[in-house]
Backbone as ProteinMPNN parsed JSONL, in Angstrom:
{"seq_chain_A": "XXXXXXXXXXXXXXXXXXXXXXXXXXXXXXXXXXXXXXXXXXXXXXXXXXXXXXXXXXXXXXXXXXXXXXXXXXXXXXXXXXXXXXXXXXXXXXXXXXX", "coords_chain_A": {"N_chain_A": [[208.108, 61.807, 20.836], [210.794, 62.573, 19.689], [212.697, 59.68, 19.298], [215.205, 58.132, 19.875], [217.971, 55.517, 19.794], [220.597, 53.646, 20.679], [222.097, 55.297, 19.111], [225.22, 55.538, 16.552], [227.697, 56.758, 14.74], [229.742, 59.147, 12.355], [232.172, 60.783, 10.933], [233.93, 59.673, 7.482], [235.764, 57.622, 8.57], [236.047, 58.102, 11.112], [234.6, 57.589, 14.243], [232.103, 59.23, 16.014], [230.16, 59.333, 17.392], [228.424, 56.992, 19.96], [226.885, 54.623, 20.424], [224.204, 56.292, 21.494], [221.319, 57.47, 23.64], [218.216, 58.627, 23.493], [215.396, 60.388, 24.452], [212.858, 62.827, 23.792], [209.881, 64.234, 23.913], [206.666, 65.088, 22.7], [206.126, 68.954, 22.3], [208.093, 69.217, 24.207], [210.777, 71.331, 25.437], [214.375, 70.764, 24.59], [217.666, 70.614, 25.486], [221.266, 70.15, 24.458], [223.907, 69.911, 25.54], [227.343, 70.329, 26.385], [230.985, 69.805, 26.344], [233.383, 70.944, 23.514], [233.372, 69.195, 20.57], [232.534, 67.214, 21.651], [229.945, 65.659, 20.843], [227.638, 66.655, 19.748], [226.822, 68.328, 17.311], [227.226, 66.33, 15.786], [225.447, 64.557, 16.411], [223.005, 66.205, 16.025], [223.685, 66.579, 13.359], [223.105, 64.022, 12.759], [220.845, 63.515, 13.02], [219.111, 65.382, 11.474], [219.899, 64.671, 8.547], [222.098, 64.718, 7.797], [224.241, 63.575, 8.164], [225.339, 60.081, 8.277], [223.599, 57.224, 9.649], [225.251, 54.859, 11.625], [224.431, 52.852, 12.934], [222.185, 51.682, 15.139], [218.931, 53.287, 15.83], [216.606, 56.044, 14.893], [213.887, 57.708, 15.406], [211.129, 60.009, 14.398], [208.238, 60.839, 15.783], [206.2, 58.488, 13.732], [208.429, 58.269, 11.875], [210.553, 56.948, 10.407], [214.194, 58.169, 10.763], [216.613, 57.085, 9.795], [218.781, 56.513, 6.915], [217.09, 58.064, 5.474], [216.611, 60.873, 3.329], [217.671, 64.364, 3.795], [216.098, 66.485, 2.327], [213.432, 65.039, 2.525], [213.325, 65.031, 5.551], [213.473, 67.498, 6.264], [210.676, 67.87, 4.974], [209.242, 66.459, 6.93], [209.615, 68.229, 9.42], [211.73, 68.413, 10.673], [214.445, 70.56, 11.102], [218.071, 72.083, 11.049], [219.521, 74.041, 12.617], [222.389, 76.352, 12.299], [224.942, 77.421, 14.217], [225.947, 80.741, 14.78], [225.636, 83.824, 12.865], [223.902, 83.918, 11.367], [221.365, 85.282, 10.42], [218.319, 86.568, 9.235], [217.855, 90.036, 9.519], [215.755, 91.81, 8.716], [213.704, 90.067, 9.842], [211.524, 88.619, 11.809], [211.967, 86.531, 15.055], [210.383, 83.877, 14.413], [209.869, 84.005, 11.731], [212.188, 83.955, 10.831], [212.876, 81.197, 11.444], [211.226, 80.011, 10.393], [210.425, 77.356, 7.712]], "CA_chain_A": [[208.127, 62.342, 19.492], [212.003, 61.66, 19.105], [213.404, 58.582, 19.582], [217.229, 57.825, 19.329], [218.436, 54.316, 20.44], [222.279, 53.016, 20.483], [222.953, 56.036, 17.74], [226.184, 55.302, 16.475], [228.058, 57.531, 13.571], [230.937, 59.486, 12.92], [233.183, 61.033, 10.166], [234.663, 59.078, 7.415], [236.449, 56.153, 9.611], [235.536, 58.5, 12.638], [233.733, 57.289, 15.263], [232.147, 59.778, 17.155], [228.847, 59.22, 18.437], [228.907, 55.425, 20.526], [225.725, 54.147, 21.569], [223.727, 57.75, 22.063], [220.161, 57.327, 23.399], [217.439, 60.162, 24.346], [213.984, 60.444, 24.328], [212.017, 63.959, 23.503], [208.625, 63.821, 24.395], [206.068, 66.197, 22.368], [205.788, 70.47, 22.926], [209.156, 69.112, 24.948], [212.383, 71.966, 24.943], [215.667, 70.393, 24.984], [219.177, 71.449, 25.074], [222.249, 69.506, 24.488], [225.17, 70.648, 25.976], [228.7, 69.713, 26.292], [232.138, 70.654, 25.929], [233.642, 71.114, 22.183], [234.749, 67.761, 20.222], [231.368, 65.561, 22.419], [229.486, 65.223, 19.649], [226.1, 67.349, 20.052], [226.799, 68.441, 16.602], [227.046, 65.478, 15.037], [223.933, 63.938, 16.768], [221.874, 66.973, 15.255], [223.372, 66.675, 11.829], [222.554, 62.845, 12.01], [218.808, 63.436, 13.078], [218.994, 65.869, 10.034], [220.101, 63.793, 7.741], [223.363, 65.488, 6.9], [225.342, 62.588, 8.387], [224.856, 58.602, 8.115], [223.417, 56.488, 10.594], [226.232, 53.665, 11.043], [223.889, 51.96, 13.493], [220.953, 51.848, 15.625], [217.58, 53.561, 15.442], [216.152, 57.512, 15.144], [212.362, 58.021, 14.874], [210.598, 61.342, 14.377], [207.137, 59.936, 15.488], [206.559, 57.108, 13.257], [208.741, 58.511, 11.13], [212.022, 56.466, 10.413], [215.1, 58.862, 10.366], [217.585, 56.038, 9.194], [218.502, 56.66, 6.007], [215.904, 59.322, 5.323], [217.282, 62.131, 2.971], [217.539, 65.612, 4.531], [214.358, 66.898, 1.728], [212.783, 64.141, 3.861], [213.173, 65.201, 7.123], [212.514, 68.488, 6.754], [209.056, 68.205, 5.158], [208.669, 65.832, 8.237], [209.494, 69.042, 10.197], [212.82, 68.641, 11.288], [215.352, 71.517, 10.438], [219.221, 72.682, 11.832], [219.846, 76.044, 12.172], [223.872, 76.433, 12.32], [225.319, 78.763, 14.888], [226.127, 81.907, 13.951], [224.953, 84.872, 12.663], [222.788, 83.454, 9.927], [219.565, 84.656, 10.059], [217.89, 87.875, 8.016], [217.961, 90.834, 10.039], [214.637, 92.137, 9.088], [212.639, 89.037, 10.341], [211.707, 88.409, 13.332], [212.506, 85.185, 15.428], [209.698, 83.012, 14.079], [210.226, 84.591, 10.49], [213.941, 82.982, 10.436], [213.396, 79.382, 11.667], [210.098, 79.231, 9.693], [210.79, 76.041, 7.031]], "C_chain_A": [[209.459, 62.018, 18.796], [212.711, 60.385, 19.498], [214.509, 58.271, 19.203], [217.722, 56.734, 20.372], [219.517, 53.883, 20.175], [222.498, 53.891, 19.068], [224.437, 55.543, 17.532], [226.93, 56.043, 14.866], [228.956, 58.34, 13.831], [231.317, 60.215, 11.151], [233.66, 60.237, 9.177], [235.27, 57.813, 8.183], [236.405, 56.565, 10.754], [234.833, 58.443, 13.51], [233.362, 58.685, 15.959], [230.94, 59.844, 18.314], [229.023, 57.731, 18.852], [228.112, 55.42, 21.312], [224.62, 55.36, 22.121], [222.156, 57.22, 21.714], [219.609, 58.69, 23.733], [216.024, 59.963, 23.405], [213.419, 61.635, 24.541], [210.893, 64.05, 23.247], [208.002, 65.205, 23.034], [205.979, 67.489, 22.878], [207.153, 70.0, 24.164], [210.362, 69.965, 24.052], [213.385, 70.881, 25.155], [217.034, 70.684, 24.316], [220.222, 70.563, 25.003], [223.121, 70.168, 24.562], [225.9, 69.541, 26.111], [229.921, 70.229, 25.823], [232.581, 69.848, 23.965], [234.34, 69.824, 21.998], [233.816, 66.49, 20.916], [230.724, 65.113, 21.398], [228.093, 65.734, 19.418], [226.291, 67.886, 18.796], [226.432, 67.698, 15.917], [225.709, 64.536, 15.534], [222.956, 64.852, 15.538], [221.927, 66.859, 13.82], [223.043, 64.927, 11.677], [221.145, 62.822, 11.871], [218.064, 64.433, 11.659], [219.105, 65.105, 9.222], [221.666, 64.192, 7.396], [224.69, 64.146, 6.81], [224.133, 61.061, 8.402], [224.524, 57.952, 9.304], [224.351, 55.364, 10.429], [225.053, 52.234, 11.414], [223.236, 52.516, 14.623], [219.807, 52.536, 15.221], [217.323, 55.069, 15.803], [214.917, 57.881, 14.586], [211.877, 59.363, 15.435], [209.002, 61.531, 14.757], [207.052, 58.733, 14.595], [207.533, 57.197, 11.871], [210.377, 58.109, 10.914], [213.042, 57.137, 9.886], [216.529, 58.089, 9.536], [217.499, 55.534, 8.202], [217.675, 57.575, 5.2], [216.898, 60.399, 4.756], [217.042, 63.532, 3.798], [216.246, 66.163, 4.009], [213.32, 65.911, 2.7], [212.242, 64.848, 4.695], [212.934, 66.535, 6.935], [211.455, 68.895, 6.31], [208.55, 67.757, 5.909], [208.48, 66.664, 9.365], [210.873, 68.91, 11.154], [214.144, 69.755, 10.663], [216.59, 71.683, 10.958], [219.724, 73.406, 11.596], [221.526, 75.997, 12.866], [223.614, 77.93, 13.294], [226.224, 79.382, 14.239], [225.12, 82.723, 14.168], [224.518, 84.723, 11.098], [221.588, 83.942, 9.751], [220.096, 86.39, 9.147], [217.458, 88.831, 9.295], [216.579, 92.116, 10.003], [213.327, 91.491, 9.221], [212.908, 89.17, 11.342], [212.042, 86.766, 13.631], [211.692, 84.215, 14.74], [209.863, 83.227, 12.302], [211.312, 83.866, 10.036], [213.743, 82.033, 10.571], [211.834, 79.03, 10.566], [210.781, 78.87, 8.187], [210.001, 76.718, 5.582]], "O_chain_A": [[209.524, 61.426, 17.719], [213.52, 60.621, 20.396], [214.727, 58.137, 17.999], [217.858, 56.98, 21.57], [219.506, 53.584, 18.981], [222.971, 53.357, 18.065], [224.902, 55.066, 18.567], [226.416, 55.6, 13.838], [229.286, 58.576, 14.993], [230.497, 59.983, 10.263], [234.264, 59.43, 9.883], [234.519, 56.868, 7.942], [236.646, 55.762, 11.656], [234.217, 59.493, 13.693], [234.297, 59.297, 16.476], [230.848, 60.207, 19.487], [229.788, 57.104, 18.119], [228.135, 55.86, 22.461], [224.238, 55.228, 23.284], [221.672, 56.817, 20.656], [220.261, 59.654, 24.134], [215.752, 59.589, 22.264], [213.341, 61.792, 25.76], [210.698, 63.933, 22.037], [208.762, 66.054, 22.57], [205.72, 67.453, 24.081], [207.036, 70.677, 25.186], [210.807, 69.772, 22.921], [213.099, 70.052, 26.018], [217.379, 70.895, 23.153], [219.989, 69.823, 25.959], [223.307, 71.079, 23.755], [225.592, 68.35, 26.051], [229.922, 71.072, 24.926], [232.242, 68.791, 23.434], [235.282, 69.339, 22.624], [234.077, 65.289, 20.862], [231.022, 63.976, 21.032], [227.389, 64.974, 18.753], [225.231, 68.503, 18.903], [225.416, 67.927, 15.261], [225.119, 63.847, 14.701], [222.398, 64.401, 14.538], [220.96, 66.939, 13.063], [222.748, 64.513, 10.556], [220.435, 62.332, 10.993], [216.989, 64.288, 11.078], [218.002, 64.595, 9.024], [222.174, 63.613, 6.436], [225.559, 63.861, 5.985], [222.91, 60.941, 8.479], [225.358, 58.173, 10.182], [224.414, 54.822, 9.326], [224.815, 51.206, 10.779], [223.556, 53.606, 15.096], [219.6, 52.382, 14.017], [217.739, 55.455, 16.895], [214.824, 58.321, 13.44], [212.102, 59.786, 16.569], [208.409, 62.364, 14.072], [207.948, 57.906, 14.761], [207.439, 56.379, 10.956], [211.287, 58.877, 11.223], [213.18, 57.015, 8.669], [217.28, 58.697, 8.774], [216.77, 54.575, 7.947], [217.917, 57.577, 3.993], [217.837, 60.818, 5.434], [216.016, 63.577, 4.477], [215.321, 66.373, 4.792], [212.532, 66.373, 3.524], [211.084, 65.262, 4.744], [211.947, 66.881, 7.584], [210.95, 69.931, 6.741], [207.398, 68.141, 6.113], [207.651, 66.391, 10.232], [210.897, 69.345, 12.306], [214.671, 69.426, 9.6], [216.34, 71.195, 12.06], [220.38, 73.642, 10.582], [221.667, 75.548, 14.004], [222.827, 78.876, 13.279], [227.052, 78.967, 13.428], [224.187, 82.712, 14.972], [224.804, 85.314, 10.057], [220.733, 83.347, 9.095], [221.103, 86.981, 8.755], [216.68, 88.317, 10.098], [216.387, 93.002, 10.835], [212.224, 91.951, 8.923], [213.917, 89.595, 11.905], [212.302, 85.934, 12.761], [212.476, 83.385, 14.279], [209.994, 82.149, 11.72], [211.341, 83.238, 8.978], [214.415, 81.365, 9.785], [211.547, 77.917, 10.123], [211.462, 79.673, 7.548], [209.95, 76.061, 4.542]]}, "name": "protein", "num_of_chains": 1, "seq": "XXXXXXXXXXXXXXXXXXXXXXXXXXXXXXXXXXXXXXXXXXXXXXXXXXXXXXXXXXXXXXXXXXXXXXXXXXXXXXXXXXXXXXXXXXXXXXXXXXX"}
């Protein structure tokens, strides 16, 4: 369902992602971990759209994330919920992430 091949993106003149692949199958969880400053942020805000693809490839099904505005991607069904204490306090869990 996701596809991410030699990602590559970054900051301004900042490199920080270099070469990042991964494959996320359908009804598949996955977690990205890592210590602070790896770049598991900046992966998610590129598959969002928030950040630029410099180079390589990110498909959502057949759905080409490269270049793709953020309105895009999330009527495609992709969203990124910021940590924190963001949500609304009298929803429930499905209530808050629902798009």
């Amino acid at each position: 369902m996701l596809v991410v091949r030699d990602l590559e993106s970054g900051y301004g003149k900042k490199q920080v992602l270099f070469g990042v692949s991964v494959d996320v199958a359908e009804n598949l969880i996955l977690a990205v971990i890592g210590p602070n400053g790896s770049g598991k942020s900046t992966l998610l805000k590129v598959i969002a759209g928030l950040l630029p693809v410099w180079s390589g490839q990110a498909y959502f099904g057949a759905f080409d994330l490269c270049g793709s505005h953020t309105s895009r991607n999330v009527r495609a069904g992709i969203a990124l919920i910021p940590q924190g204490m963001r949500v609304f306090p009298d929803l429930n869990v499905k209530e808050n992430f629902d798009v």
